[in-house]
C-alpha positions as CSV (number, residue, x, y, z in Angstrom):
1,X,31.3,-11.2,-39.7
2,X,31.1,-7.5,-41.3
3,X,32.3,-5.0,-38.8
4,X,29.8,-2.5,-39.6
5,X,27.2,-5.4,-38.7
6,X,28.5,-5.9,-35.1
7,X,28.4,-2.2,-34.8
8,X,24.5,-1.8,-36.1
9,X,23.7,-4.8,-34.2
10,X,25.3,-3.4,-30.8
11,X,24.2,-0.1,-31.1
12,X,20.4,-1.7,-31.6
13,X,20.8,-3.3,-28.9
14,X,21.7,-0.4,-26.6
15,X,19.0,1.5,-28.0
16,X,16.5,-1.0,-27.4
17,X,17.6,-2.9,-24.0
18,X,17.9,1.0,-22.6
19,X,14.9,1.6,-24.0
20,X,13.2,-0.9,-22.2
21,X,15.1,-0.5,-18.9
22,X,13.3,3.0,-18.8
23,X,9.7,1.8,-18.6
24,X,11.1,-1.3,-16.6
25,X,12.3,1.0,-13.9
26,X,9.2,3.2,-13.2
27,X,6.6,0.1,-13.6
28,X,8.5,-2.1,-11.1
29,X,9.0,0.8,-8.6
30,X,5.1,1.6,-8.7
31,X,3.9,-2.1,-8.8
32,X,5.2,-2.0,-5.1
33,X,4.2,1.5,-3.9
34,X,0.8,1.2,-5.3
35,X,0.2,-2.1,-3.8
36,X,1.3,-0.6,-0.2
37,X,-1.0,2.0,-1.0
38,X,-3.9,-0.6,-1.5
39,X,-3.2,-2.1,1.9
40,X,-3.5,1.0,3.7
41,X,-6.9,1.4,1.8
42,X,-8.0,-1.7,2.3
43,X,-7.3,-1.3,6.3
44,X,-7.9,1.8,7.1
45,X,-11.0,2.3,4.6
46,X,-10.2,5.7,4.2
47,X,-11.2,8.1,1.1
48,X,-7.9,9.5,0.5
49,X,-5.9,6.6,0.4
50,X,-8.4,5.0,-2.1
51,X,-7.9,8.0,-4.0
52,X,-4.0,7.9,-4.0
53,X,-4.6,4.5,-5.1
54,X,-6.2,5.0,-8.1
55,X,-4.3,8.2,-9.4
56,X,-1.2,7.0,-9.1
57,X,-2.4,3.2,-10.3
58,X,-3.6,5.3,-13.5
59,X,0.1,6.0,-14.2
60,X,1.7,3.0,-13.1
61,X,-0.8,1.2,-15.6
62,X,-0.3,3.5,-18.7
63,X,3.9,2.8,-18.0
64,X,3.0,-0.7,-17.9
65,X,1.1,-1.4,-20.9
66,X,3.5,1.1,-23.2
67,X,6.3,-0.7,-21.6
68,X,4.9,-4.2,-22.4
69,X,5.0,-3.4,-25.9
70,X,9.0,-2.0,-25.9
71,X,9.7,-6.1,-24.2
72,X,7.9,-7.4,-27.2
73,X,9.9,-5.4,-29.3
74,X,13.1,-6.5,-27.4
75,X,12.5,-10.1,-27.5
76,X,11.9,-9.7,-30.9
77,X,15.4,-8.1,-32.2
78,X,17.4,-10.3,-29.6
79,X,16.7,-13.2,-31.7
80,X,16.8,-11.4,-35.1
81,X,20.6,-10.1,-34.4
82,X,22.2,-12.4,-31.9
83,X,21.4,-15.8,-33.1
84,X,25.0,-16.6,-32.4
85,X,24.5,-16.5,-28.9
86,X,21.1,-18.1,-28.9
87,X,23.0,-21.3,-30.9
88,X,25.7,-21.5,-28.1
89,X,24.2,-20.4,-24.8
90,X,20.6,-21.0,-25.6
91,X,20.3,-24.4,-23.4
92,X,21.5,-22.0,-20.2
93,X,20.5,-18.9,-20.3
94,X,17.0,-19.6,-22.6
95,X,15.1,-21.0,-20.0
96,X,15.2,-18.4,-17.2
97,X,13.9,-15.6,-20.2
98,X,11.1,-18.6,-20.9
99,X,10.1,-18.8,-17.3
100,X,9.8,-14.3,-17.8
101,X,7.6,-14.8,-20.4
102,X,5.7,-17.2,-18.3
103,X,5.7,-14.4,-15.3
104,X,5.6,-11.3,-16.9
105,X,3.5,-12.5,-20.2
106,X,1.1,-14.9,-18.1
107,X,0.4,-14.2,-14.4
108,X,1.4,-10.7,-14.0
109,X,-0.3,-9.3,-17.0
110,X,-3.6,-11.6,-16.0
111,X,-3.9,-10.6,-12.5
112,X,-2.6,-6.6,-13.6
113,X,-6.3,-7.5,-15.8
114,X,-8.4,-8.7,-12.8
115,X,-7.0,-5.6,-10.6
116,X,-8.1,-2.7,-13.3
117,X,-11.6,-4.1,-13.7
118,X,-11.7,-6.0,-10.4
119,X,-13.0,-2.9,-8.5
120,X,-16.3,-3.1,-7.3
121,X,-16.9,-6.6,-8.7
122,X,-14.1,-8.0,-6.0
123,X,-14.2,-8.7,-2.2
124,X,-11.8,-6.0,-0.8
125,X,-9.4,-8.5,0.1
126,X,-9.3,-10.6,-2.9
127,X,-8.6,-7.2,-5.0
128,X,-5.9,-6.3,-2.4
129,X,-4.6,-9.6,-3.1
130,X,-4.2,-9.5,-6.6
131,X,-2.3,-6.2,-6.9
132,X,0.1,-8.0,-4.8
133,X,0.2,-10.7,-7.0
134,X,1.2,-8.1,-9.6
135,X,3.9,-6.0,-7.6
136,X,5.7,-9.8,-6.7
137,X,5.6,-11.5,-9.5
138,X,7.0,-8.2,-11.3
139,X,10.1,-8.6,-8.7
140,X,9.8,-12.3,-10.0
141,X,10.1,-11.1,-13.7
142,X,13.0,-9.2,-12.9
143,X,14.9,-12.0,-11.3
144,X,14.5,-14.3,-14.1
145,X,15.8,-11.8,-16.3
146,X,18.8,-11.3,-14.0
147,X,19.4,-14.4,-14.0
148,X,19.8,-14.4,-18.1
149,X,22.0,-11.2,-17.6
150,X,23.8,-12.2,-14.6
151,X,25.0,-15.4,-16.6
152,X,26.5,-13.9,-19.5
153,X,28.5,-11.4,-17.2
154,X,29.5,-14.4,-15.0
155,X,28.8,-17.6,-16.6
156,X,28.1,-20.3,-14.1
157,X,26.4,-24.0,-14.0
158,X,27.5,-24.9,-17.4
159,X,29.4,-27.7,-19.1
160,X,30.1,-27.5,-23.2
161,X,28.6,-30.6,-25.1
162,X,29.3,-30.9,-28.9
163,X,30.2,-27.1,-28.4
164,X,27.5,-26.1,-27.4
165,X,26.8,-24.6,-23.8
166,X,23.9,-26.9,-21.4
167,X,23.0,-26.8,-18.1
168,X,25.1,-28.7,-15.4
169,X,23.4,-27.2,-12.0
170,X,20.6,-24.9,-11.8
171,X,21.4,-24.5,-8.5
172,X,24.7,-22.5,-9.5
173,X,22.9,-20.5,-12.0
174,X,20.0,-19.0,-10.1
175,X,22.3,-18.3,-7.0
176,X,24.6,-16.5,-9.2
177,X,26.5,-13.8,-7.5
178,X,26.3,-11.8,-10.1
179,X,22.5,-12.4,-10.6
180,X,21.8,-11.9,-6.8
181,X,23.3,-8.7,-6.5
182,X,22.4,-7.3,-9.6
183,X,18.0,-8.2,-8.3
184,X,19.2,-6.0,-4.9
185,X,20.8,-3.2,-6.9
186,X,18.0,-3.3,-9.4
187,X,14.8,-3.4,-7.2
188,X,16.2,-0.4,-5.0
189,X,16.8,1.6,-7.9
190,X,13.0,0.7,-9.2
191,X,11.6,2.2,-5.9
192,X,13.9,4.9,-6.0
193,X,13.0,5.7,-10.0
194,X,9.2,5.7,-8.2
195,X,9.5,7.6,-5.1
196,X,11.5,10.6,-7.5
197,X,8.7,10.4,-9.4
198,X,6.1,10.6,-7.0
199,X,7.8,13.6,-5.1
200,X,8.1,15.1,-9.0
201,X,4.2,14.8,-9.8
202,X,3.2,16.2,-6.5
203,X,5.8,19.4,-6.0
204,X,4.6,19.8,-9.7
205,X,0.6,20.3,-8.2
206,X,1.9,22.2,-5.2
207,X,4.0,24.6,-7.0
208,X,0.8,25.4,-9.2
209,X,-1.1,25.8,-6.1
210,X,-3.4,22.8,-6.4
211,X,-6.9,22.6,-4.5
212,X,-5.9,18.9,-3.8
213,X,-3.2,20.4,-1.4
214,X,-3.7,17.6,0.9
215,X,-3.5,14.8,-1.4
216,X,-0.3,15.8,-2.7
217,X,1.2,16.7,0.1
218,X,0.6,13.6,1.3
219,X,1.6,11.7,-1.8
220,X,4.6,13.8,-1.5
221,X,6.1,12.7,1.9
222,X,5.7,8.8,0.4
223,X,7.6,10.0,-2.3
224,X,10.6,11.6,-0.3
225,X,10.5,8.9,2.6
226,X,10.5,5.8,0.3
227,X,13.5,7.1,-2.2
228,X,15.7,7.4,0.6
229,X,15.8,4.3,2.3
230,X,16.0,3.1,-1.6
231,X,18.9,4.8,-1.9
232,X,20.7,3.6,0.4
233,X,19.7,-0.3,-0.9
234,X,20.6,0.3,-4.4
235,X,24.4,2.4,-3.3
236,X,24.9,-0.8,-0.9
237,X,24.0,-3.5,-3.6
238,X,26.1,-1.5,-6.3
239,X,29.2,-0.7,-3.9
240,X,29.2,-4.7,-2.9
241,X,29.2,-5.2,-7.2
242,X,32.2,-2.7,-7.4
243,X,34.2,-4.7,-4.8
244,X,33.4,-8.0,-7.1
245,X,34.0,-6.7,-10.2
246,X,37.9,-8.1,-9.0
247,X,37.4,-11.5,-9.4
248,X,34.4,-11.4,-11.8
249,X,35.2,-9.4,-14.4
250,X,39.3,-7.9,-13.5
251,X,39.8,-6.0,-16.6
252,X,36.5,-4.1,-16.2
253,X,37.5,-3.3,-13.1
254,X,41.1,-2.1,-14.0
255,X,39.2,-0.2,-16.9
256,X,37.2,1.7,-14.0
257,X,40.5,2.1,-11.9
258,X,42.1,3.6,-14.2
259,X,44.8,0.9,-13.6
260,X,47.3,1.4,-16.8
261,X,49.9,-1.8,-15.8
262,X,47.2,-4.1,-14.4
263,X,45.3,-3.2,-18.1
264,X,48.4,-4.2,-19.9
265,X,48.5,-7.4,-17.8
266,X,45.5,-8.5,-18.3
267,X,45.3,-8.3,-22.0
268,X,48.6,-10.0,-22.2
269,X,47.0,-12.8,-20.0
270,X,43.6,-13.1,-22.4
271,X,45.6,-13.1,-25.5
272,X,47.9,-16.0,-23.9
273,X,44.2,-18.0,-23.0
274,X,41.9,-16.8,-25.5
275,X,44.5,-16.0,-28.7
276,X,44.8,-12.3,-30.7
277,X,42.6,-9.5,-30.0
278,X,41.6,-6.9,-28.1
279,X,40.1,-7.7,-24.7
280,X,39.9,-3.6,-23.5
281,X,36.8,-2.7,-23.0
282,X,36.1,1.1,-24.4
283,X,37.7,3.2,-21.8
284,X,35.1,6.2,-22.5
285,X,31.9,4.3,-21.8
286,X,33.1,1.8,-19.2
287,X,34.4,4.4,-17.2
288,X,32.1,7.3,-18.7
289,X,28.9,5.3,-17.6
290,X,30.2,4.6,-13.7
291,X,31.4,8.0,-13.3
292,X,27.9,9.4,-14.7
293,X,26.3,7.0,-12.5
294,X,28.1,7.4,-9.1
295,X,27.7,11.3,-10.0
296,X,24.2,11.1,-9.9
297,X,23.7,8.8,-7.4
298,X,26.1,11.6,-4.9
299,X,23.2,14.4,-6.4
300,X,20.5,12.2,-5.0
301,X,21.9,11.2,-2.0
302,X,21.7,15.0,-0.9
303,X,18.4,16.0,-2.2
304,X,17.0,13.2,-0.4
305,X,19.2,13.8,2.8
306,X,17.9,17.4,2.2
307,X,14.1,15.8,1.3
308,X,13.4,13.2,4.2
309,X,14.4,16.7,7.0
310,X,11.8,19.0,4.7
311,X,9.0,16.4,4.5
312,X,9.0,16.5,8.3
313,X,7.3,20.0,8.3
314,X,3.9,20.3,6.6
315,X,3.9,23.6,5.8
316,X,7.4,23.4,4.3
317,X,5.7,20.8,2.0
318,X,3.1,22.9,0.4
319,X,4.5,26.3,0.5
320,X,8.5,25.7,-0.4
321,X,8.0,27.1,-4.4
322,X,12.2,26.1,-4.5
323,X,12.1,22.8,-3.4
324,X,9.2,21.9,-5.6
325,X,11.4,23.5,-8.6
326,X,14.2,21.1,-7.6
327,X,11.9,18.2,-7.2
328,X,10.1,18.0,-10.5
329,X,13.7,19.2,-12.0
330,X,15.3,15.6,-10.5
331,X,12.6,13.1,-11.5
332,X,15.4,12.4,-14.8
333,X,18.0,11.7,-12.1
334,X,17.3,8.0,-11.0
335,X,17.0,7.3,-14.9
336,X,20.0,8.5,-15.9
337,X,22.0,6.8,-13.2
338,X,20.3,3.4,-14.0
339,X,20.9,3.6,-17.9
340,X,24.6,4.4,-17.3
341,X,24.8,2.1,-14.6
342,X,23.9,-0.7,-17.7
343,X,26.2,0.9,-20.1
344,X,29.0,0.1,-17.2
345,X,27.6,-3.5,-17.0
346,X,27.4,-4.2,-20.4
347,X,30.3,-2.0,-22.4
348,X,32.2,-2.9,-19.8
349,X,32.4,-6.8,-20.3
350,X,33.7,-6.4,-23.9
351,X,34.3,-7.7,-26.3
352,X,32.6,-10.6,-24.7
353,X,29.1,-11.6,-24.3
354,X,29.4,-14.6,-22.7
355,X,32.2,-13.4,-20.1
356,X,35.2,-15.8,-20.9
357,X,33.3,-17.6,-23.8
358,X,31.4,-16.2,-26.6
359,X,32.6,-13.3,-28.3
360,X,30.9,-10.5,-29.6
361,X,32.1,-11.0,-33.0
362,X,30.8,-14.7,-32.6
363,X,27.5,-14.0,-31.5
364,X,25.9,-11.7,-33.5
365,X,23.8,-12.4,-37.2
366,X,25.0,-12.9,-40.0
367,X,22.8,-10.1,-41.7
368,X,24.6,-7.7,-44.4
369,X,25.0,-4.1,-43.0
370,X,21.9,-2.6,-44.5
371,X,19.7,-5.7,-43.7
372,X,20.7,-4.3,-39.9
373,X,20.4,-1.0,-40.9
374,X,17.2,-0.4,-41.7
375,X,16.4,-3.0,-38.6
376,X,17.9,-0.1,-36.8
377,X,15.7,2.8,-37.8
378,X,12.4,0.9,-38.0
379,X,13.3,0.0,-34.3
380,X,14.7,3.2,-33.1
381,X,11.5,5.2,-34.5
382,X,9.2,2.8,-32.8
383,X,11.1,3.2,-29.8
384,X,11.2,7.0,-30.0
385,X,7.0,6.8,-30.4
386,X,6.4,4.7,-27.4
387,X,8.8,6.8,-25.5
388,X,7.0,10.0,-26.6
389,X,3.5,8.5,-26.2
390,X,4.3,7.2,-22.5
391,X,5.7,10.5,-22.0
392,X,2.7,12.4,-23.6
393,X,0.2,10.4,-21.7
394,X,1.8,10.7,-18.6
395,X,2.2,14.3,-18.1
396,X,-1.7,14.5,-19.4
397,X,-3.0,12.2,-16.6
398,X,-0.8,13.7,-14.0
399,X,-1.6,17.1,-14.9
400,X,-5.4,16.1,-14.5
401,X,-4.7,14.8,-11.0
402,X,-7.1,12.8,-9.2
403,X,-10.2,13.1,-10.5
404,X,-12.8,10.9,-10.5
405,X,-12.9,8.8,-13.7
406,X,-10.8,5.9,-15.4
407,X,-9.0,3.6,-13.1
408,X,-11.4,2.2,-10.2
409,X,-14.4,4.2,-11.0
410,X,-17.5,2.8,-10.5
411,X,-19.7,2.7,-13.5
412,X,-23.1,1.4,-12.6
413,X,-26.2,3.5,-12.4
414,X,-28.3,2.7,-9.7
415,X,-31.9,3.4,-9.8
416,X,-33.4,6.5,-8.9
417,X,-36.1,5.8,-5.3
418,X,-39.0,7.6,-7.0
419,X,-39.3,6.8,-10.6
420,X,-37.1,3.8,-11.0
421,X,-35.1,5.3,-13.4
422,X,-31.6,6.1,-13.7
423,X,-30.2,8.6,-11.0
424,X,-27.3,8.8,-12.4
425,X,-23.5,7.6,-11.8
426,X,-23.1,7.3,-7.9
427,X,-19.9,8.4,-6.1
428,X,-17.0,6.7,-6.0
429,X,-17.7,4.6,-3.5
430,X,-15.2,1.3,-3.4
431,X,-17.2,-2.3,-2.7
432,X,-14.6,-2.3,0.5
């Protein structure tokens, strides 16, 4: 194994998993708001919250079909760099990322297809029904994939044949502590990522005085009242993963402490079990990436202590020019705290990727450094495009607001009473 190989293939990795995690965060979040949203359309049969629905479905469907693309990508390089790990953990951990593909590749994507051109062609039921199909099996999606990650940070159900890792009980592995909490942690963080966004898109249309005042002051309320109770779920899932981190992972967690002695124990310990080498993880990001994270997550826990008391007056809502500033100014928050939150959970378990059994240094290819370096820049510039394209295409339809075109609108030309010709494109009027 070439150093400079490990390094390329670790820092491709980083780039590409974070990468990923970005447009995870947003779709997941907005899978689940934009289904609520449905419902209340669906009951209530009102015009604005149709109209919510289909602005803000517009952006969660751009995120998801960029982001679709960067998990292609990702599958794509896992298998080109780490074959190492594929070899010994495959059996275990290979068959939860199948069953993703399944979800994520399969249902969600298919039904995501019958909800976008389901509109007017649908019962209003069955299209409610198959947005909620989306939003769950996206939670679904996530959980399998947690339960890939949460093995190789605490590897459970296993037994080694011919030294190779296979399954011993499935019940151990999808119950994973590590897994479990991690899903919690994850799925609050989504609806917070969504609800900072929301509030973001709509102070950005009330600052500039928008004639949909109404719309977005509405859709900025949702934003503010669903990313604090959000908070609170991701802080209590990632405070109950601190406290584990003790009998999980205990030199991760000495890392984070700051814990000089209990460091030098440890290590002493490993190299006693595991032989020579160093089993520190880096000090800078492990602790770097909480502190950045718990820093961010204090920032947010006032603006939205701050937020849920302002969204209680309506005038406040459309008129406050500062807090609409500080609004479209924190929508990078929740992202930042997420990406170093991963940097914590995965630079923190080095130099192992299979805690306690697969090193690093074992896992990775055995490609010559500038076979993985030019897999590095051909997957870092498409990574950078996608990003800037999401990006591009997001600001352009949430600048435009909610007009009435793309997602949901109703295409067919009824005839006109007098001549029988075409009268034009009616309304948007939903088959509800």
């Amino acid at each position: 194994m070439d150093p400079e190989t490990l390094d390329l293939a670790r820092l491709q990795f980083a780039l590409t998993a974070g990468g990923h995690f970005l447009f995870v965060a947003l779709t997941l979040g907005m899978a689940l708001i934009v289904a609520c949203l449905q419902t209340a359309a669906t009951v209530t049969d009102k015009a604005p919250h149709h109209r919510m629905v289909r602005f803000w479905g517009q952006l969660y469907v751009i995120n998801y079909a960029v982001g679709i693309i960067t998990g292609l990508v990702m599958e794509f390089q896992f298998g080109l760099s780490w074959s190492g790990l594929t070899h010994y953990a495959g059996n275990v951990f290979g068959a939860s990322l199948a069953v993703e593909t399944i979800v994520a590749f399969f249902v969600e994507s298919t039904f995501l297809g019958l909800w976008i051109f389901g509109w007017h062609r649908f019962n209003r039921w069955v299209h409610l029904a198959t947005i909620w199909i989306v939003a769950l099996t996206a939670c679904v999606s996530a959980y399998w994939i947690l339960v890939s990650n949460g093995f190789l940070n605490n590897p459970v159900g296993h037994r080694t044949e011919n030294g190779r890792l296979v399954l011993a009980d499935a019940g151990a592995l999808l119950t994973n502590p590590s897994t479990l909490l991690a899903f919690g942690h994850i799925l609050g963080g989504a609806l917070l990522t969504a609800g900072f966004f929301m509030a973001g898109v709509s102070a950005h249309h009330l600052f500039r005085r928008t004639p949909e005042v109404g719309f977005f002051t509405g859709s900025l309320r949702i934003g503010v009242f669903v990313s604090f109770p959000a908070l609170w779920v991701t802080a209590g899932f990632g405070g109950v993963q601190l406290a584990s981190l003790s009998d999980m992972q205990p030199m991760k967690s000495a890392v984070f402490s700051g814990k000089t002695a209990e460091i030098a124990e440890l290590q002493a310990e490993m190299v006693a079990r595991f032989g020579p080498g160093d089993y520190v993880p880096s000090e800078v990001w492990t602790r770097g990436g909480a502190l950045v994270m718990l820093l961010a997550f204090a920032l947010m826990m006032y603006l939205c202590l701050a937020g849920v008391v302002l969204a209680c007056f309506r005038k406040v809502v459309q008129r406050f020019r500062l807090w609409h500033v500080v609004l479209m100014a924190s929508v990078p928050l929740p992202y930042l705290a997420m990406i170093s939150g991963w940097v914590f959970r995965e630079a923190g378990r080095q130099p192992w990727v299979v805690y306690g059994l697969l090193k690093t240094e074992d896992a990775v290819s055995g490609h010559s450094p500038g076979t993985m370096l030019a897999s590095l820049i051909t997957f870092t510039v498409l990574f950078a495009a996608l990003a800037v394209l999401n990006g591009w295409l997001l600001l352009r339809h949430a600048r435009l607001g909610p007009v009435e075109s793309g997602l949901g609108h109703d295409e067919r030309v009824p005839a006109a009473p007098e001549s029988g010709g075409p009268a034009g494109p009616p309304p948007f009027t939903p088959r509800y």
